[in-house]
DRENMINU-256421 format. One line per field, with one value per residue (C-alpha): residue in one letter; chain; x, y, z. Coordinates in pm, 1 decimal. Example, Ala and Ser with C-alpha at 12.3 -4.5 7.8 and 13.67 -1.06 7.14 Angstrom:
<nodes>
rest = (a;s)
kette = (A;A)
u = (1230.0;1367.0)
v = (-450.0;-106.0)
w = (780.0;714.0)
</nodes>
This chain:
<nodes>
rest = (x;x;x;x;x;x;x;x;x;x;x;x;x;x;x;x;x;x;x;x;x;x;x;x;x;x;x;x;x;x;x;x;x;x;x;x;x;x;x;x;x;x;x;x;x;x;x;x;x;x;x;x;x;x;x;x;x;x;x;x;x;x;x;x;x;x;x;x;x;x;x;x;x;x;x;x;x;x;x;x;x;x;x;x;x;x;x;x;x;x;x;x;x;x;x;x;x;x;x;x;x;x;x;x;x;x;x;x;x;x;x;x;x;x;x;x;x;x;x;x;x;x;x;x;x;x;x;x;x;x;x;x;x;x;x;x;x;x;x;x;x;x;x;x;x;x;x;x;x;x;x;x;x;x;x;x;x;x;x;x;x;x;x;x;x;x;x;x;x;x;x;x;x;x;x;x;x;x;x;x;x;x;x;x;x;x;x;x;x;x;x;x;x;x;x;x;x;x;x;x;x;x;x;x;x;x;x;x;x;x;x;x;x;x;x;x;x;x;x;x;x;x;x;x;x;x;x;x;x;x;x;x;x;x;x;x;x;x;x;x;x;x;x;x;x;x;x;x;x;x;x;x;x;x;x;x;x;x;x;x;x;x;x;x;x;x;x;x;x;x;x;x;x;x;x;x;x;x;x;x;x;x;x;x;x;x;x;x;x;x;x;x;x;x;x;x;x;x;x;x;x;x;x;x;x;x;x;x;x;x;x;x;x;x;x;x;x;x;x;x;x;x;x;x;x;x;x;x;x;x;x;x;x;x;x;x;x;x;x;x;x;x;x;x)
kette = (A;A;A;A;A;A;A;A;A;A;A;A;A;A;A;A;A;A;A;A;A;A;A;A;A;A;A;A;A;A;A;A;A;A;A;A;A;A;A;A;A;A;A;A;A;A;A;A;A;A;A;A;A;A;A;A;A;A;A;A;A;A;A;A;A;A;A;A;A;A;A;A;A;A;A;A;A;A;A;A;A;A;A;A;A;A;A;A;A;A;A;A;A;A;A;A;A;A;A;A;A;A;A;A;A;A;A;A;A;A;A;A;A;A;A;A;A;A;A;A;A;A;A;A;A;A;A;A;A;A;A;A;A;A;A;A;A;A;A;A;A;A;A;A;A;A;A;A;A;A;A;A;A;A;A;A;A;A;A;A;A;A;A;A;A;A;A;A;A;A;A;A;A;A;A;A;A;A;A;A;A;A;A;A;A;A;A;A;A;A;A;A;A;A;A;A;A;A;A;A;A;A;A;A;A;A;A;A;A;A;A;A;A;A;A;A;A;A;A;A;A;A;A;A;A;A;A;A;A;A;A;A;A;A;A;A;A;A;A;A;A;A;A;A;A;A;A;A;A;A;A;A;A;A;A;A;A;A;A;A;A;A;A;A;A;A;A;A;A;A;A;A;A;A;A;A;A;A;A;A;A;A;A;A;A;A;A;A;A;A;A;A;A;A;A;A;A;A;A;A;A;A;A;A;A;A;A;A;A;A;A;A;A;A;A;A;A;A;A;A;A;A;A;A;A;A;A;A;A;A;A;A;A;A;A;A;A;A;A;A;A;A;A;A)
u = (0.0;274.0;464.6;131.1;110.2;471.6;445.6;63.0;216.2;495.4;210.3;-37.6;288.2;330.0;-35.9;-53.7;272.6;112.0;-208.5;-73.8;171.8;-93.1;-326.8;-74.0;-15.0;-406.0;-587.4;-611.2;-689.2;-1020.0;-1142.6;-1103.5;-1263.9;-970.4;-818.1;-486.6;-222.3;-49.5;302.4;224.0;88.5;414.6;598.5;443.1;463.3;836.7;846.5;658.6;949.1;1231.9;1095.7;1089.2;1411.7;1564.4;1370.3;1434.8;1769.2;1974.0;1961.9;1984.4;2282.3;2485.2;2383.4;2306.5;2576.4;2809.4;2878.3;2772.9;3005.9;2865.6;2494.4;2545.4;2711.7;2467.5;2166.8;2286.4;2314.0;1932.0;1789.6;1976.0;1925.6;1553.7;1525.6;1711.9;1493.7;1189.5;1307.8;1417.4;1078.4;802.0;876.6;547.7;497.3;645.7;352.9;40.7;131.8;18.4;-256.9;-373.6;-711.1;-807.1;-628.7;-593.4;-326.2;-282.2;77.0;314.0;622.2;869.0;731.9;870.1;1230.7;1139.5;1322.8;998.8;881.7;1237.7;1285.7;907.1;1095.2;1356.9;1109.2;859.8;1143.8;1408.9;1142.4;962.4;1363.0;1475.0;1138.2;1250.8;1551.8;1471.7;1195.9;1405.0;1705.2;1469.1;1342.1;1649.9;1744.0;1413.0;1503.4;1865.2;1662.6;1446.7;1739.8;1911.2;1684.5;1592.7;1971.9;2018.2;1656.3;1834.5;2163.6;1988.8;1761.5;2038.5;2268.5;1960.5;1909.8;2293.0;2270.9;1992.5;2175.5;2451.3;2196.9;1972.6;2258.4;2457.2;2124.4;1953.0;2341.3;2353.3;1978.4;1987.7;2311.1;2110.4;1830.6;2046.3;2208.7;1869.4;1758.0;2061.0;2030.3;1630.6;1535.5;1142.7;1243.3;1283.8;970.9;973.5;1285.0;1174.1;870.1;1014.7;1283.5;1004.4;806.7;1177.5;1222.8;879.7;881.6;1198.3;1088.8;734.0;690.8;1013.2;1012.0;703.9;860.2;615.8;531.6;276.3;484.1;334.3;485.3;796.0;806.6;677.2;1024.9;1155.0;1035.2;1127.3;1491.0;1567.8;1350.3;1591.6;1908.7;1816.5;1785.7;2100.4;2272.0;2460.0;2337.5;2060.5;1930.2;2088.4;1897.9;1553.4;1354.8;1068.3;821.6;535.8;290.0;40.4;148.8;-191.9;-140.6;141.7;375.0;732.7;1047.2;1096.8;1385.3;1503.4;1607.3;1739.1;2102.5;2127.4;1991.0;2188.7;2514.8;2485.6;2375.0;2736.4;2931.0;2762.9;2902.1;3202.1;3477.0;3211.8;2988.3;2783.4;2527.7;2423.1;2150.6;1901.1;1639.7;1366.4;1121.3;883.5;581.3;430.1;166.2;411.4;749.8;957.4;1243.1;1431.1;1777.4;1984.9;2274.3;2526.7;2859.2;3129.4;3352.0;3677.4;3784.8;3576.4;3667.4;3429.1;3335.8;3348.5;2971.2;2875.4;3004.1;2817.7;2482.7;2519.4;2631.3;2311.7;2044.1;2248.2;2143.5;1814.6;1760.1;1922.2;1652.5;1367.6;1378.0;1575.7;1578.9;1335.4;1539.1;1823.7;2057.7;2343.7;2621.5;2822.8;3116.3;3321.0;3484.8;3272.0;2922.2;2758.4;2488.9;2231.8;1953.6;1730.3;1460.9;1245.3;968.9;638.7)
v = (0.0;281.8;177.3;226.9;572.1;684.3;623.1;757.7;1138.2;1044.8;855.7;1171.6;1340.6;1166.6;1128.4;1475.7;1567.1;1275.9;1496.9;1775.1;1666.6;1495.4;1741.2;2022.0;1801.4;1613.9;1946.2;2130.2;1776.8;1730.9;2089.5;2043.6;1724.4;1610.3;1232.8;1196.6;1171.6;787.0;933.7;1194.9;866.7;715.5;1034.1;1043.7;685.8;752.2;1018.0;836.6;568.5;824.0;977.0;602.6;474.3;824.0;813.9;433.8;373.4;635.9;912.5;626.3;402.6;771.3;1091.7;1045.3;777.6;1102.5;952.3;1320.5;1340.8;965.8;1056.0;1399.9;1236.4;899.7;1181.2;1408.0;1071.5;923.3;1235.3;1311.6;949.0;978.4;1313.7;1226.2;919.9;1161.9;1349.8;1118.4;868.2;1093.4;1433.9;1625.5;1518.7;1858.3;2059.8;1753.7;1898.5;2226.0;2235.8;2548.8;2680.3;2839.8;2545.5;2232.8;2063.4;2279.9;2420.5;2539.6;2298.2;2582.9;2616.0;2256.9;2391.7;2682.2;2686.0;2654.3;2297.0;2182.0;2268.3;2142.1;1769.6;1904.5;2025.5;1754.8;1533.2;1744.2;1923.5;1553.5;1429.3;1742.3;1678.3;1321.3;1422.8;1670.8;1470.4;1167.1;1391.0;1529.2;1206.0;1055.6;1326.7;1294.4;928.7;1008.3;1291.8;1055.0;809.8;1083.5;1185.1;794.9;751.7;1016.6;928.0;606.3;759.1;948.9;687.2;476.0;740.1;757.5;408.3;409.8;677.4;481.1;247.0;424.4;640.0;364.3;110.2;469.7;621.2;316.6;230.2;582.0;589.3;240.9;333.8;631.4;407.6;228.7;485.5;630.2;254.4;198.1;576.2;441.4;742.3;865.7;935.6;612.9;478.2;850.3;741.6;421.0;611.5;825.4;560.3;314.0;621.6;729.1;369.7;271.7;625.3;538.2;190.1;251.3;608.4;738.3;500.9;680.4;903.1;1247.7;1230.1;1531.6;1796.9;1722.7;1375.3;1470.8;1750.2;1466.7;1285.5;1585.2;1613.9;1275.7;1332.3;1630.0;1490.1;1173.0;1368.9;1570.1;1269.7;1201.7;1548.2;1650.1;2017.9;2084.9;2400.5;2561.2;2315.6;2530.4;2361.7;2635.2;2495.5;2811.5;2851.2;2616.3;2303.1;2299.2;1917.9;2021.9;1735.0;1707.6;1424.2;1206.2;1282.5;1624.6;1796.8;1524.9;1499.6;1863.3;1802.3;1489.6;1699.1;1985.1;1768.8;1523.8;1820.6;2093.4;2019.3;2220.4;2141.2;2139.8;1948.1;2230.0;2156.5;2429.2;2364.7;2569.3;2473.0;2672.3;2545.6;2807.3;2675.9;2975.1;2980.7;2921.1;2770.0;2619.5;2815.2;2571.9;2706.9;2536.6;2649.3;2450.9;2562.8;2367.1;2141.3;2161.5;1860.4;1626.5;1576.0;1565.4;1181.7;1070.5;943.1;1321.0;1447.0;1212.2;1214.1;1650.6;1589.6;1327.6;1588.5;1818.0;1616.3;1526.3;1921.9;1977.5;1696.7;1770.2;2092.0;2222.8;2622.3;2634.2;2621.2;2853.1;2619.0;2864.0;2683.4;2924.8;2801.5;3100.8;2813.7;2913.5;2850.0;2634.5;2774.6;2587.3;2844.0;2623.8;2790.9;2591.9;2696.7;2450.8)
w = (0.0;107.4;-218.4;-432.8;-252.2;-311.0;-659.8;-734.5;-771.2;-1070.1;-1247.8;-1246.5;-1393.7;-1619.0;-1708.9;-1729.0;-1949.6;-2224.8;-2182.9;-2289.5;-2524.6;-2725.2;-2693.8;-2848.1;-3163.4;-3237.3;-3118.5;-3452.3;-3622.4;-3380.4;-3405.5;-3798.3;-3780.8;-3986.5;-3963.7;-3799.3;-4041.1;-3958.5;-3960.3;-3701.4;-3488.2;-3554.7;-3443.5;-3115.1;-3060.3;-3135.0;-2861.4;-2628.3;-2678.1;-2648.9;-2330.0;-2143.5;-2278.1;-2175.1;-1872.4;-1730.2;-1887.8;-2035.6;-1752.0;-1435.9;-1652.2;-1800.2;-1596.9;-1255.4;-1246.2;-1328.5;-1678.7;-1821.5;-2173.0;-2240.1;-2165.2;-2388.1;-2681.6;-2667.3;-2628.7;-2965.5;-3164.3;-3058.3;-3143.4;-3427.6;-3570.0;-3514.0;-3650.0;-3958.9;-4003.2;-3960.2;-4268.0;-4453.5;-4437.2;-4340.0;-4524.5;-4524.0;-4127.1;-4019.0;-4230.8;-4122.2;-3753.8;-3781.6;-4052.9;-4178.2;-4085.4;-4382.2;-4631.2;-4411.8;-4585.1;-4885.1;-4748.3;-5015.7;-5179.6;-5045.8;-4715.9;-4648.9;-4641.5;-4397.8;-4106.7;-3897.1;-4036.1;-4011.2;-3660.2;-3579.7;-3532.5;-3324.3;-3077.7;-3079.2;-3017.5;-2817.3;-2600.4;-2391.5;-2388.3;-2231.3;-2007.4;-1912.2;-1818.9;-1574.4;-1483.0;-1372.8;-1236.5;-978.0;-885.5;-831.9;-669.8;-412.0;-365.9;-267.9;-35.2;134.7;189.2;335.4;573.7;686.1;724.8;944.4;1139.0;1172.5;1300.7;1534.7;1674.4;1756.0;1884.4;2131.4;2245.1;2317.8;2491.4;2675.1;2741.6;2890.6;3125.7;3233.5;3424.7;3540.0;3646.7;3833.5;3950.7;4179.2;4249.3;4392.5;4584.7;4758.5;4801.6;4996.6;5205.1;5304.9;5438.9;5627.4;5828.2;5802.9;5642.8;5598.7;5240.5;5134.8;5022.5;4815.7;4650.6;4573.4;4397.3;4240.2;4069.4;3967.0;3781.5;3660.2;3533.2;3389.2;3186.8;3059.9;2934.7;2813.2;2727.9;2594.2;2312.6;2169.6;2010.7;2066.8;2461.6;2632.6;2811.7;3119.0;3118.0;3075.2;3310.7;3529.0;3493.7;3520.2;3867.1;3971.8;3839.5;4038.0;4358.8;4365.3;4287.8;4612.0;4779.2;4724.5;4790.6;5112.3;5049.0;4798.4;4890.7;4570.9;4346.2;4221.4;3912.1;3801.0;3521.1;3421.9;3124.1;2983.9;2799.8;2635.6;2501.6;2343.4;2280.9;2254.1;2161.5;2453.5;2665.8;2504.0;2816.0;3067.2;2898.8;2973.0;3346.7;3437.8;3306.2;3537.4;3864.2;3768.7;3747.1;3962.1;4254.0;4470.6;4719.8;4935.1;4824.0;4736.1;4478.0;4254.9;3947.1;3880.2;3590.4;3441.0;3196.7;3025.4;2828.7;2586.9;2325.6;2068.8;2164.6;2498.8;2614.0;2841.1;3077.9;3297.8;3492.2;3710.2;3925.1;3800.0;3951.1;3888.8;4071.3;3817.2;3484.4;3175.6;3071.7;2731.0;2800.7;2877.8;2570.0;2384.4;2549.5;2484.2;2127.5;2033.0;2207.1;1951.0;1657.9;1751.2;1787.6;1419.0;1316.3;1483.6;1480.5;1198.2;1194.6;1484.8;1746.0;1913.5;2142.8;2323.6;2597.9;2788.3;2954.6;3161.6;3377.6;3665.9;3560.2;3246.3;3083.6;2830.9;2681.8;2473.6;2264.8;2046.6;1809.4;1827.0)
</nodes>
């Protein structure tokens, strides 16, 4: 069925170039009520001929394989071979096409050799090859398009279930470590943690594979994230998440935001052990704008795994959201900044 559908619009253009093609040259026959001459039938069965072999063969086997000089020079010598043969077997064909109102067929002997009945086989042949060619060059060049952009869907959906993959064992590794911290010092937050990783977990698994998610889901695991990295935290009173407007069903890609999160809470923490991360998520009629900002810790070192989880949301932004979003990262060694505006 899909492959019925992809091809339904090149066969209503090409119904429609035969449409008019024909109707150009048998037009002034009908409204004359004249017969059709048999050559000029043979001439546009000729065309229609030259179009498809130009169409299926020449321009896929020469010209988009970057064989240009042999597609040019194999080109000039079809049409000139079938032009000559036009001349040479069907001489008064040029003057049948275009019969004269007031005389059909009563054209003058020297009006043969004018230049406008010797070019008329030129056209009627050189104009539908031309029209093939262009024809197939753009599809071929759609095709390559398409391929391009389900490559790089590809690319981008596996750079994300890596990533995944990374973040799930790292993620449930820490969270299960401060799960067990807080049962050892029998903590009342506990049972909160335990939540909060289960609803952390099952999003991950069953709703982030969805693709488009509702904002307020994800500003759900949003929640959860930063309510279990406090958890965890010897001082969190520096760590502020603020989420305004109205997400009015709105729906966004499934875990756009948390690389950004989960990179300032690894690195956002002093000599102290003074946490500072401050998020703000603004929902407006007509786009997100999305900012966090972390201290940095000197003492820790970038991981390769950070770099790559920034450098995938990167992509998916370039692909989801090609020029309609502005992503900005500030680094003054003190303080990283992400400012993420994107355009529903």
């Amino acid at each position: 069925m899909n492959l019925k559908k992809q091809y339904i619009p090149q066969i209503l253009v090409h119904v429609f170039i035969w449409c008019v093609l024909y109707g150009l040259l048998l037009y002034p026959f009908y409204t004359l009520s004249r017969p059709v001459p048999i050559d000029l039938l043979i001439m546009i069965l000729a065309t229609t001929v030259m179009f498809y072999v130009n169409y299926f063969y020449l321009v896929p086997y020469f010209l988009l394989n970057e064989r240009k000089i042999q597609y040019i020079t194999v080109s000039v010598l079809l049409l000139g071979l079938v032009i000559y043969g036009t001349y040479l077997f069907f001489p008064p064909l040029v003057p049948r096409a275009l019969p004269n109102p007031m005389h059909p067929f009563q054209i003058h002997q020297n009006d043969l050799l004018s230049p406008r009945f010797r070019m008329m086989p030129i056209i009627t042949f050189g104009v539908p090859y031309l029209f093939s060619t262009m024809l197939r060059v753009y599809v071929g060049w759609q095709k390559n398009e398409n391929l391009r952009k389900s490559i790089e869907k590809e690319k981008i959906e596996s750079e994300l279930q890596f990533f995944k993959a990374q973040l799930n064992p790292h993620f449930l590794f820490n969270s299960l470590n401060t799960i067990y911290s807080l049962s050892v010092k029998r903590s009342d937050d506990t049972s909160e943690a335990i939540i909060n990783l289960s609803e952390l977990m099952r999003y991950m698994l069953y709703e982030a594979d969805k693709g488009l998610v509702p904002i307020h889901k994800e500003i759900d695991y949003i929640k959860n994230y930063v309510a279990l990295q406090r958890l965890r935290l010897a001082n969190s009173e520096d760590v502020t998440l603020k989420i305004s407007g109205d997400d009015n069903e709105k729906r966004i890609p499934a875990l756009l935001f948390i690389s950004f999160i989960e990179n300032a809470f690894k690195y956002g923490t002093d000599y102290n052990g003074k946490t500072m991360v401050k998020i703000n998520l603004s929902i407006n009629e007509g786009s997100i704008h999305f900012r966090v900002v972390n201290k940095i810790g000197n003492h820790k070192a970038k991981s390769k795994s950070s770099g790559l989880g920034l450098e995938n949301v990167k992509n998916r932004l370039k692909y989801l959201y090609p020029e309609l979003h502005v992503l900005q990262i500030n680094d003054d060694g003190k303080t990283y900044e992400v400012d993420l505006t994107i355009n529903l």
